[in-house]
C-alpha positions in Angstrom: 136.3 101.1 -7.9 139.6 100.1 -10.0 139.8 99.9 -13.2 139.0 96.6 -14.9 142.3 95.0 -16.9 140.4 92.0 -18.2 136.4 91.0 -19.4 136.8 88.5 -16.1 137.1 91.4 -13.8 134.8 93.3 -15.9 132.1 90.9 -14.8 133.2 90.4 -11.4 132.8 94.1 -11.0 129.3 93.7 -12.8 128.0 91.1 -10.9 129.1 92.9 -7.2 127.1 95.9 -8.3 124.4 93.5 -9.1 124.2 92.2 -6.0 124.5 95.4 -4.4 122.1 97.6 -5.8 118.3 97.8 -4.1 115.6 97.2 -6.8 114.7 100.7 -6.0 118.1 102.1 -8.0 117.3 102.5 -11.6 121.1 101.5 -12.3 120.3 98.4 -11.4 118.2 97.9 -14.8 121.0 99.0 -16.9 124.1 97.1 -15.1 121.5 93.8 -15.4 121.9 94.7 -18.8 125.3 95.5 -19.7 126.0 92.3 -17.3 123.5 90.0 -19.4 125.0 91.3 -22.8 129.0 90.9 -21.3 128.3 87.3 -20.2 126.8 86.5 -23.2 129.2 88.3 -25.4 132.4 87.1 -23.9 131.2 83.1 -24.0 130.8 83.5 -27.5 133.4 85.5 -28.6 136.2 82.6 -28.4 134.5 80.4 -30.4 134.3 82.8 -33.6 136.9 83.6 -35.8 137.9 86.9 -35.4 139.6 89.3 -38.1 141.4 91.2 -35.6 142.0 88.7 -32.2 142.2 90.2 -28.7 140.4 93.8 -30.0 136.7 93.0 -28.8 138.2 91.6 -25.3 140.1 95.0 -24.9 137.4 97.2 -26.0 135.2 95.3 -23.8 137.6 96.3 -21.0 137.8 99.7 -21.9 134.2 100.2 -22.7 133.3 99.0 -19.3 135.8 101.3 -17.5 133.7 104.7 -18.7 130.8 102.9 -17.3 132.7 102.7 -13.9 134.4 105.8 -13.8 130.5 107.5 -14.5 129.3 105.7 -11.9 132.0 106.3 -9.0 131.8 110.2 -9.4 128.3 110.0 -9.2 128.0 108.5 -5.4 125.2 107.1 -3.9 123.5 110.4 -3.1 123.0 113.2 -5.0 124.7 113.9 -7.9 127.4 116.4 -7.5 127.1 119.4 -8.8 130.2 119.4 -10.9 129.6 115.8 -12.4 131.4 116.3 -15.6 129.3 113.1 -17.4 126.5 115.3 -18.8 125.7 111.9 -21.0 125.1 110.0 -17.7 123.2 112.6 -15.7 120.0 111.9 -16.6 120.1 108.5 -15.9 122.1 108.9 -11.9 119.8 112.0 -11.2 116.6 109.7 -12.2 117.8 106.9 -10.4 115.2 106.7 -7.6 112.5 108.1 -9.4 109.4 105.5 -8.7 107.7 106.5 -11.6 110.1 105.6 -14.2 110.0 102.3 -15.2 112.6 99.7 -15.3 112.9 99.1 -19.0 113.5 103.0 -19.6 116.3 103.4 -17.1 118.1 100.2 -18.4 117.7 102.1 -22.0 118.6 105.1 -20.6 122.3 103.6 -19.6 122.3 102.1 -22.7 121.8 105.5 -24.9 124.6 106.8 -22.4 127.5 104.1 -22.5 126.7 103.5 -26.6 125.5 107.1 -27.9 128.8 108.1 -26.0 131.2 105.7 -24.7 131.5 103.6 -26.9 133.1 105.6 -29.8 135.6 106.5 -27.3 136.1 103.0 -26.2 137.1 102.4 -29.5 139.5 105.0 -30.2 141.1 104.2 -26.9 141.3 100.5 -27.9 143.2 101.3 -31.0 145.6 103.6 -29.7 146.4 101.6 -26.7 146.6 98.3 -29.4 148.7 100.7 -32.3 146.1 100.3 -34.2 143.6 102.5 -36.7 140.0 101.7 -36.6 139.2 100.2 -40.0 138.3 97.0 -41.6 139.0 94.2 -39.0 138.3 96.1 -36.3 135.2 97.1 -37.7 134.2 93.5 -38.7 134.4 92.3 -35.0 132.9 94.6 -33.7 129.8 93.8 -36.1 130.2 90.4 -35.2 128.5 90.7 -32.0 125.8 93.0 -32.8 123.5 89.7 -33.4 124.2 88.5 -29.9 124.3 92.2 -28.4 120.5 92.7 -29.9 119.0 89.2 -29.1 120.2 89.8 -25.3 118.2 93.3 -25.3 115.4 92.2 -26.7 114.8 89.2 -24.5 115.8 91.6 -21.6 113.1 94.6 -22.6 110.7 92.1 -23.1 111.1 90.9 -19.6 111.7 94.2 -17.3 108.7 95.2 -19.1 106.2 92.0 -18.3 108.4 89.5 -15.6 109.7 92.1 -14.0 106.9 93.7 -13.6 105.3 90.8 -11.8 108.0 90.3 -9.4 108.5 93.6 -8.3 104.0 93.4 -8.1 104.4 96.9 -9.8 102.3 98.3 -13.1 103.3 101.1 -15.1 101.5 103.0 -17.7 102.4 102.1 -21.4 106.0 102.4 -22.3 106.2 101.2 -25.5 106.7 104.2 -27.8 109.5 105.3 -25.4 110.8 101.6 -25.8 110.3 101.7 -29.8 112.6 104.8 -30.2 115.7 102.6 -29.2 117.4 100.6 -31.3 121.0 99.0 -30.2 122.2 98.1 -33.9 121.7 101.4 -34.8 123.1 102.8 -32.2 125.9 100.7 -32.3 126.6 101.8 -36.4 126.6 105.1 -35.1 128.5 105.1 -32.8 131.4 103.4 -35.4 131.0 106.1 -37.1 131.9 108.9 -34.1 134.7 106.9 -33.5 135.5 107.4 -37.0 135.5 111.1 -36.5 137.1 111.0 -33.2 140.0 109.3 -34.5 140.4 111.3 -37.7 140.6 114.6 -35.6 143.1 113.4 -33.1 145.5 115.5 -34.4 143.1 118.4 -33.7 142.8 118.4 -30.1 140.7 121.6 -29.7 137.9 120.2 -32.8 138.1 116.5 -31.2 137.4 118.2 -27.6 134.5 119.8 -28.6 133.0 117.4 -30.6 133.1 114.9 -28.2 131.3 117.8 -25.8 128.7 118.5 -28.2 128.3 114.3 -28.6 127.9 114.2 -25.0 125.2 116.8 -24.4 123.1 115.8 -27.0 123.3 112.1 -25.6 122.1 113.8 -22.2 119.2 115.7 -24.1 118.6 111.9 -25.6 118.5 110.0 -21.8 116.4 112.6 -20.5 113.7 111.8 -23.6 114.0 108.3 -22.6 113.1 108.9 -18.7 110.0 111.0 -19.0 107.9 109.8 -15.6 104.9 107.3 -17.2 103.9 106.9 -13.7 102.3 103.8 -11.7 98.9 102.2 -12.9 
């Protein structure tokens, strides 16, 4: 899959996998998801002022591309051996799992491309834009986080009932996996590892492993998230 250079090809590529993916492939959860938040996301984002114009387009871009690049070198079989996206593994070596419900792989990819992408996203987004992450950067991006969260919730709420009913599957209770997420706080967190990321730029080896240690313990984090509850 190329690279997306624009949101419009970011949702072109969103909406293919979409169409693509069996309801049998947990992915499909999350890229409903991330394709539901983007759409919604990049219709509003023109109409509000923004403090830095242009940056959320890009870091949408840029975001999306880790999502890509994650899923390419994991295939459609099984995962190779040598994947190096240790935040993603749980969630592609799950993927067919029939006893792991919808919502929690959707969450899953979520905890993956914010609790690790993202920060990254951001740092690439500056330094392709010359630009330090700071105030109007960081006001935009808390711009959408209203949007981001009312999208999710609506969504939860319906792979874990509508879904449900269309798919005529029930799962045991999932809601105290479902409770541990939270996408705003995520989402401050992640600012905040970009933050970090960006201070030690100038330290390659420190930035290198940081960004390792980030993206095992989001791996330790997906795996919590996709315990089997199994079929009632």
């Amino acid at each position: 899959m190329a690279d997306a250079t624009t949101v419009q090809e970011v949702l072109d590529q969103l909406t293919e996998l979409d169409a693509s993916m069996p309801p049998t492939d947990g992915v499909k959860w999350f890229n409903k998801l991330y394709l539901e938040v983007t759409q919604l996301v990049a219709s509003a984002v023109p109409n509000q002022p923004q403090a830095d114009p242009g940056f959320l387009a890009a870091l949408d871009v840029y975001f999306a591309n880790r999502y890509f690049h994650a899923l390419d070198a994991a295939g459609e079989a099984a995962l190779p051996h040598e994947y190096p996206f240790h935040a993603w593994k749980p969630l592609f070596e799950a993927r067919f799992n029939k006893e792991i419900a919808p919502v929690q792989f959707a969450l899953a990819g979520m905890n993956a491309h914010i609790n690790h992408d993202l920060a990254i996203g951001v740092c690439d987004t500056c330094a392709a834009r010359g630009e330090t992450p700071g105030g109007p950067q960081h006001k935009d991006y808390n711009s959408v986080n209203g949007l981001i969260t009312k999208v999710e919730h609506e969504m939860k709420a319906w792979m874990m009932t509508g879904l449900l009913k269309e798919l005529d599957l029930a799962f045991n209770p999932v809601d105290d996996i479902v409770a541990v997420w939270d996408v705003e706080r995520a989402r401050d967190a992640a600012w905040v590892r970009a933050e970090v990321l960006w201070t030690l730029r100038d330290v390659t080896e420190l930035q290198d492993s940081y960004e390792a240690m980030n993206d095992r313990a989001t791996e330790l984090a997906g795996r919590a998230l996709l315990v089997p509850v199994g079929l009632r």
